[in-house]
C-alpha positions in Angstrom: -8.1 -3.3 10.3 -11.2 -2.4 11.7 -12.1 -3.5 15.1 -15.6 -4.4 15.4 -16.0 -5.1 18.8 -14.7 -2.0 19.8 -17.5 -0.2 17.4 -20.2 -2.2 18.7 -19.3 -1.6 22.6 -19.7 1.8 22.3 -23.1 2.1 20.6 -25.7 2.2 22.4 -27.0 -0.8 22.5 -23.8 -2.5 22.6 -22.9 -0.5 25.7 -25.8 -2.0 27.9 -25.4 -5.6 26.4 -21.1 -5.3 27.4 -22.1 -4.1 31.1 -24.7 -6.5 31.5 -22.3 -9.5 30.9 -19.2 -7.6 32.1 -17.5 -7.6 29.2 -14.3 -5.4 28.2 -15.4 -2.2 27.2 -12.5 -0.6 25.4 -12.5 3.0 25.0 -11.5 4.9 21.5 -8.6 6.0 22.5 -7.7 9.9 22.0 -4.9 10.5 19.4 -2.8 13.2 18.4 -3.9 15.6 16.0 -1.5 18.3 14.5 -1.6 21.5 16.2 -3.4 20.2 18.9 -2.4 21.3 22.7 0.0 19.3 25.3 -3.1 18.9 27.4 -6.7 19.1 26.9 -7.5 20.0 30.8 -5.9 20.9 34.1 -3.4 18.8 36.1 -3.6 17.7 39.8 0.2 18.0 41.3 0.9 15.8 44.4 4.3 14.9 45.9 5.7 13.0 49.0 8.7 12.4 51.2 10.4 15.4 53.1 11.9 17.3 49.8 10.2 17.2 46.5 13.1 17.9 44.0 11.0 18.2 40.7 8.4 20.7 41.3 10.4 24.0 40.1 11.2 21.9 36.9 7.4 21.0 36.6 6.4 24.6 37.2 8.4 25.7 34.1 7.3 22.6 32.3 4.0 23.4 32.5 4.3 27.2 32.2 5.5 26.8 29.0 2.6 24.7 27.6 0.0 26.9 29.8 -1.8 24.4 31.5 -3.9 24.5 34.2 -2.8 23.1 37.7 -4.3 22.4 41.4 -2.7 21.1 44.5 -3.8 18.4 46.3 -4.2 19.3 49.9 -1.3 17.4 50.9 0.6 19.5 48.6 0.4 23.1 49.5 4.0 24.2 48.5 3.3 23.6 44.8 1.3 26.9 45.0 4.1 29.6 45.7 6.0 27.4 43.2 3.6 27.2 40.7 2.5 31.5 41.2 6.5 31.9 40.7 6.5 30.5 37.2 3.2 32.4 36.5 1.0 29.4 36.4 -2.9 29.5 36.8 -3.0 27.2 40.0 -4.9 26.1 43.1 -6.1 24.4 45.8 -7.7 21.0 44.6 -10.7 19.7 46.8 -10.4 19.4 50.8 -12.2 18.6 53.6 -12.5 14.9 52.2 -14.0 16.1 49.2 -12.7 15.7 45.6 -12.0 18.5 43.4 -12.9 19.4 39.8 -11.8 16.6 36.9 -8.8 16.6 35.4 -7.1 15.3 32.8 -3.4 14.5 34.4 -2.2 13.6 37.7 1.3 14.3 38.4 3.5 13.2 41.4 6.6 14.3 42.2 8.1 11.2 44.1 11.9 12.3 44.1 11.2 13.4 47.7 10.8 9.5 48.8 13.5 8.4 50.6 11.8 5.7 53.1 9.1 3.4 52.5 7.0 4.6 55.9 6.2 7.3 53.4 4.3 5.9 50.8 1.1 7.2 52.4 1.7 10.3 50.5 0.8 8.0 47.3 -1.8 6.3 48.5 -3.5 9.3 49.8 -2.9 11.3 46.4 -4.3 8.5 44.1 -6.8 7.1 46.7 -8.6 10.9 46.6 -7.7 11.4 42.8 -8.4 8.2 41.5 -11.9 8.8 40.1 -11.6 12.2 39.2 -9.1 11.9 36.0 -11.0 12.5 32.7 -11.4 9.9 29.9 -8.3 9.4 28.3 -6.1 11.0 30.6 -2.4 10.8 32.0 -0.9 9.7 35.4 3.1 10.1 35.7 5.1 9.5 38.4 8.7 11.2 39.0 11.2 9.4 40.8 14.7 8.9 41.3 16.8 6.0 39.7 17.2 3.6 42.1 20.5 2.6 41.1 21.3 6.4 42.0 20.1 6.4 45.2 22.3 7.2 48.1 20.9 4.5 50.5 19.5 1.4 50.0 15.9 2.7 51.6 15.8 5.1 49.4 16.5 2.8 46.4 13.7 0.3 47.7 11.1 2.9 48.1 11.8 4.7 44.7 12.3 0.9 43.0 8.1 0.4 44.6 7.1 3.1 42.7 6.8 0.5 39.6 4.4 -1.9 41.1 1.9 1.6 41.9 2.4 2.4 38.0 2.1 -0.6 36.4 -1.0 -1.7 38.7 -2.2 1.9 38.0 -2.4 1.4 34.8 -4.8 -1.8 34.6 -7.0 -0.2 37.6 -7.7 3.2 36.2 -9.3 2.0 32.8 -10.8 4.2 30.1 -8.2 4.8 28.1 -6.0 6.4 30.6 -2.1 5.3 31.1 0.7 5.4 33.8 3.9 5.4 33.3 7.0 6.3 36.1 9.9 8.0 34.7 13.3 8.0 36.7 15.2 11.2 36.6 18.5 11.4 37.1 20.5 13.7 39.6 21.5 16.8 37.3 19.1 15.9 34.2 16.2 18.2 35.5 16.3 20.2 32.6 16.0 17.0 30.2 12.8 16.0 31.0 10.9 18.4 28.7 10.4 15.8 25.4 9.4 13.2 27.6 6.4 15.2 29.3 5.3 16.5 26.5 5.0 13.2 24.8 3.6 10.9 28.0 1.0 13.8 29.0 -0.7 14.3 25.2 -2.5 12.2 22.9 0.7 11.0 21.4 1.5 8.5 23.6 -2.5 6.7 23.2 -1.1 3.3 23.5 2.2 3.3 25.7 1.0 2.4 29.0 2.9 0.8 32.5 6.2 1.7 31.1 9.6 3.0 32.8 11.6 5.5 31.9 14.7 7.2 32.6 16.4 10.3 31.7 20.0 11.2 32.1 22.3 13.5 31.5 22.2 14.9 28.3 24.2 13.0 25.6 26.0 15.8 23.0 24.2 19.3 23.6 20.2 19.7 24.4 18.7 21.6 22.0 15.2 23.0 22.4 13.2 22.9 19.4 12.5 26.3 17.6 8.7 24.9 17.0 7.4 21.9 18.9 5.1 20.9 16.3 8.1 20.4 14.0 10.7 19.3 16.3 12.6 17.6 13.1 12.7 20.4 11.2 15.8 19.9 8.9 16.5 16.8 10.0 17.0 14.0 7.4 15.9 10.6 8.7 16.0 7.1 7.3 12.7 4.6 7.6 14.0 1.0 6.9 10.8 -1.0 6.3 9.2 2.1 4.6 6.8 0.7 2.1 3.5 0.0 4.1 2.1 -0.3 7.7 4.1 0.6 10.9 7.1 2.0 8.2 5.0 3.9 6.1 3.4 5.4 9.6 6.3 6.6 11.0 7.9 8.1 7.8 4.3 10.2 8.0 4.7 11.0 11.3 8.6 12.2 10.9 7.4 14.2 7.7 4.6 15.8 10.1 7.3 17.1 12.5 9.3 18.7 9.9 11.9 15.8 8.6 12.9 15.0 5.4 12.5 11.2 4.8 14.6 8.6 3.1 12.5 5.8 2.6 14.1 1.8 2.4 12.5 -1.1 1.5 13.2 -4.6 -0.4 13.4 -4.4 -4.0 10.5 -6.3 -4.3 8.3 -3.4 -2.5 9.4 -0.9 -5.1 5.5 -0.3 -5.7 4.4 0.5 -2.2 7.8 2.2 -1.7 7.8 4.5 -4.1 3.9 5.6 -4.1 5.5 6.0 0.1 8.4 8.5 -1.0 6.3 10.5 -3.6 3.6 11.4 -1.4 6.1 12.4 1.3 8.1 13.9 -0.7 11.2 11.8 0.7 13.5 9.5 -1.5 13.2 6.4 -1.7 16.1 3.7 -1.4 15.1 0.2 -2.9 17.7 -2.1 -1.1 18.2 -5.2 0.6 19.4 -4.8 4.0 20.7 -8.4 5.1 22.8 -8.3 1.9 26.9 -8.1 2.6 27.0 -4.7 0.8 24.2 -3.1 2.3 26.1 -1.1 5.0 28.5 0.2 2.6 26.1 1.4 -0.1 24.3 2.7 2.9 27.1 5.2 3.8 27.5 6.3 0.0 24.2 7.1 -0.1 24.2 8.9 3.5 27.6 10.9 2.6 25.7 12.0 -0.6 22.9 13.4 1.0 25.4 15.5 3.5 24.7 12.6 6.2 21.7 11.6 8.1 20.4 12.9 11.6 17.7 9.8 12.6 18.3 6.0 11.7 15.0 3.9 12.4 15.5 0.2 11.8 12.3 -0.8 11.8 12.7 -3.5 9.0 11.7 -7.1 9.9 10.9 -10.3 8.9 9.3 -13.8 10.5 9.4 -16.7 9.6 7.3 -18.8 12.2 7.9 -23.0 13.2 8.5 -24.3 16.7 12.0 -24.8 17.0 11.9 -28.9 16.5 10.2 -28.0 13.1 12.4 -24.8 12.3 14.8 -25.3 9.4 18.7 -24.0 9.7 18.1 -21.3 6.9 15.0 -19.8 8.7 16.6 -19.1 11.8 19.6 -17.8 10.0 17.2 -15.6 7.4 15.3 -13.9 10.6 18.3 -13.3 13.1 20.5 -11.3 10.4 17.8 -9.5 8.7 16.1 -8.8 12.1 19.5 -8.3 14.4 22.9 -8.7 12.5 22.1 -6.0 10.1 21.2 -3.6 12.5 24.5 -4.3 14.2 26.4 -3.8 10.7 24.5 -0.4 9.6 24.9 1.0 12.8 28.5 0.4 13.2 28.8 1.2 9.3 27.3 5.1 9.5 29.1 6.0 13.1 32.6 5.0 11.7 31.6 6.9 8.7 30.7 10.0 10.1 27.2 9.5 7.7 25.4 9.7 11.0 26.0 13.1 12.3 26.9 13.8 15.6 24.1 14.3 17.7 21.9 11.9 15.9 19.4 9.6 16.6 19.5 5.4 16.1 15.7 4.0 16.7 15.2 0.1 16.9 12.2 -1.8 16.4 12.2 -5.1 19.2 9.1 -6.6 20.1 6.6 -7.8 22.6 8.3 -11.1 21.8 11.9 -10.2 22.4 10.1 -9.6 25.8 7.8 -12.1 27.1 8.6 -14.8 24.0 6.1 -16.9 21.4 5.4 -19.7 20.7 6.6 -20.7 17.4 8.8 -17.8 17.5 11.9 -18.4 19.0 14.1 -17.5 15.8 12.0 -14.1 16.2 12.2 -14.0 19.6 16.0 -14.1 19.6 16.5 -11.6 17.4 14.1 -9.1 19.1 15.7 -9.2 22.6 19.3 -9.2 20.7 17.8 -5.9 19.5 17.4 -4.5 23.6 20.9 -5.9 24.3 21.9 -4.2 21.1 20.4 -0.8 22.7 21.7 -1.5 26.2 24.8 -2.4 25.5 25.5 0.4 22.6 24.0 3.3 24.4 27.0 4.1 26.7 29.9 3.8 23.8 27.5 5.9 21.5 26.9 8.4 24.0 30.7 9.1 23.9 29.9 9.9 20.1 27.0 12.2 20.9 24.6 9.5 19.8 21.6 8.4 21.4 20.1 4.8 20.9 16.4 2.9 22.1 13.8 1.2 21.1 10.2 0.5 21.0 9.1 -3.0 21.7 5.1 -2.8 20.1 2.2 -5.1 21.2 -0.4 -6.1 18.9 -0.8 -3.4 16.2 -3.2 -3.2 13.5 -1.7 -4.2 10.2 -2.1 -6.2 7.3 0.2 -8.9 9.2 -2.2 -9.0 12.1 -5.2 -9.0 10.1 -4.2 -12.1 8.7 -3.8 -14.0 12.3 -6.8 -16.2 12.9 -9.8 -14.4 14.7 -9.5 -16.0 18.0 -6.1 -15.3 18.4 -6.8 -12.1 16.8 -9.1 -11.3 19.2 -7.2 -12.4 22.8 -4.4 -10.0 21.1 -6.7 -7.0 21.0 -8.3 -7.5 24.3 -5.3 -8.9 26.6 -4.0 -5.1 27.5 -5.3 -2.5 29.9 -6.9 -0.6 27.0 -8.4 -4.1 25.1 -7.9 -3.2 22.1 -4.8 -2.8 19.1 -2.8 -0.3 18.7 -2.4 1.6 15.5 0.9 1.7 13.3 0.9 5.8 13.9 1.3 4.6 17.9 4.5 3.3 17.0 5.5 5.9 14.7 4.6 8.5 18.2 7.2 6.4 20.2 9.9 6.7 17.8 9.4 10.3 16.6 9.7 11.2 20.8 13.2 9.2 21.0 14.4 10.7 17.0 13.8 14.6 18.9 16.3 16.5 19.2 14.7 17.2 22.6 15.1 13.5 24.0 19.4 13.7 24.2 18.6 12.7 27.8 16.9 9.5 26.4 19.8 6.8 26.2 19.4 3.2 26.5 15.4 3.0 26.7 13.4 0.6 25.4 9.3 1.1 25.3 6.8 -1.2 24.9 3.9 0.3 22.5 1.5 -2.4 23.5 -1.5 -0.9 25.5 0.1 -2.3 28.7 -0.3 -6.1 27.2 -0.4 -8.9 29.7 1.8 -10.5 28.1 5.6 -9.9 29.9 4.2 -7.9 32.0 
């Protein structure tokens, strides 16, 4: 749906009528575009603490996508590092002074290991602040803090959340923060993740914490970035419109052939889906008994599936006083139960491959709740236990398993929500507006690389950095 306000406070006279009353100004928000670069601009690299452990990683990270990089002045030893990996690099501004714009700021925080030394991020974002480009990136590197060693280097490296999250509602105009944890030995993981947190792909993920591990099965480096599912076959519950239909685009885009599932009574929106994908399509009910099983038969046709995205799901809204027995029963297995069933179903079966890729849909709610939700709710944060508590024995299998958890996106669903709640949806996030379905569809296509086998057990919020749970 088309946001209006958004239009009308970036025309011109909008503009001076928004500042005048100090209204939210949302920006339009920069989205990916195929063949379009990792990075638009240069990147300012800080670190702190007495031994940086990232910045060789980083050097080849950004090597490889031939960006641009300067030091700030409290970071000299990125140069030799950066010259090493043949990087155009340095020094960024001095003498008080701020350097050119840029369009990331990086800072390699694994070097923290006291919390006397968090001057080195305050000086690094106090000069750098203002000089990030609409639209631009701030990630933090840090430790785990469940990793570290001693328990002031767990408190420092757990603070670097509160700079990230408050990060992301200071800097405004359409730039995000996020911190991602590395762990000890997963170095070499962190490649997928970068690449999706620093580009245009990642428009509406904002405040968010990530970790990478250890690889789960082998790391494989994609042949061709731009089609980093190339070969794979991938199945799109909830395919027939909206955030389905977006991400079974955006898999097609990066190289994936698509199977396409929806209710029976979709079959329209479904199939006009699979044509113009050229995927197959799978009319089905999931909550029914037999679904799992016909499921596998289907998979083990096909020569198995590499990606399984459960996004599938239904509400079915009262306040719990007013909620009949057979709603709360409908919304928790079509939502929950039969993503435990499926799952379990295609691992035993072998018709998810080794190596392959579960992606779950939760939900701002499963998060931070609703009111009038609470069937929905409970069955949206049974889908993060379901990824926290599956990760580990799926990992033994060479699986990986997260989720995205989106905000308010723009759909036919939300377009249908009365305009004042419409409207405190859109602007109650630190880029006060909607998302789009394809910012889902991002998300998931990120966790479904085979890149991201250091991704295990994460779940993302797609919401714009929402207020809500924060």
């Amino acid at each position: 749906m088309k946001d209006g306000y958004l239009d009308f406070a970036n025309s011109s006279v909008g503009a001076k009528l928004v500042n005048a009353l100090g209204l939210p100004k949302p920006l339009p928000l920069e989205r990916y575009e195929p063949g379009q670069p990792v990075l638009s601009g240069p990147v300012l690299i800080g670190y702190g603490g007495g031994q940086p452990q990232l910045l060789e990683s980083l050097a080849r990270f950004f090597g490889g996508i031939k960006a641009q990089t300067y030091a700030h002045e409290k970071a000299p030893n990125w140069i030799p590092v950066a010259n090493a990996a043949g990087l155009t690099t340095g020094r960024w501004g001095g003498a008080g002074q701020a350097g050119v714009k840029v369009k990331a700021l990086v800072f390699d925080a694994t070097g923290l290991e006291d919390s006397t030394q968090s001057d080195a991020l305050y000086w690094f974002f106090h000069d750098a602040a203002r000089s990030v480009l609409p639209s631009g990136r701030v990630v933090v590197l840090g430790r785990p803090p469940e990793e570290c060693t001693n328990p002031r280097q767990a408190t420092i490296q757990r603070a670097l959340e509160g700079l990230t999250r408050s990060l992301g509602k200071e800097l405004r105009k359409g730039i995000n923060a996020q911190l991602v944890y590395v762990s000890q030995g997963a170095e070499a993981n962190i490649e997928s993740t970068l690449r999706f947190l620093l580009s245009p792909r990642s428009a509406y993920v904002s405040g968010q914490v990530i970790h990478v591990g250890n690889a789960v099965g082998a790391y494989q480096v994609p042949a061709d970035w731009n089609q980093a599912l190339a070969g794979k076959k991938v199945l799109v519950t909830g395919a027939s419109r909206g955030i389905g239909a977006a991400i079974a685009e955006v898999m097609v885009r990066e190289g994936a052939q698509v199977i396409c599932l929806d209710v029976p009574q979709a079959q329209p929106g479904l199939s006009e889906t699979a044509a113009r994908l050229k995927g197959k399509a799978i009319a089905l009910d999931i909550g029914a008994e037999d679904a799992p099983q016909k499921l596998v038969e289907a998979a083990l046709a096909d020569g198995g599936w590499d990606v399984i995205v459960h996004n599938a799901g239904i509400t079915r809204d009262k306040t719990v006083a007013n909620m009949k027995e057979h709603l709360w029963q409908m919304v928790v297995n079509v939502n929950l139960s039969t993503q435990e069933r499926i799952n379990e179903a295609l691992v035993n079966s072998g018709a998810l491959k080794s190596g392959g890729r579960i992606v779950c849909v939760s939900s701002i709610s499963g998060i931070a709740g609703n009111m009038g939700q609470t069937n929905y709710a409970v069955s949206k944060a049974g889908v993060i236990g379901l990824v926290h508590s599956t990760a580990p024995v799926l990992a033994a299998k060479g699986i990986t398993i997260n989720a995205v958890a989106p905000g308010f996106i723009e759909t036919q669903m939300t377009a249908a929500v009365p305009f004042a709640i419409r409207e405190a949806g859109r602007r109650m996030n630190s880029m006060s507006q909607g998302g789009q379905p394809v910012d889902v569809a991002e998300a998931i296509a990120w966790f479904a690389s085979p890149a991201s086998s250091g991704i295990n057990g994460n779940v993302v919020r797609v919401c714009g950095q929402s207020l809500l749970g924060a």
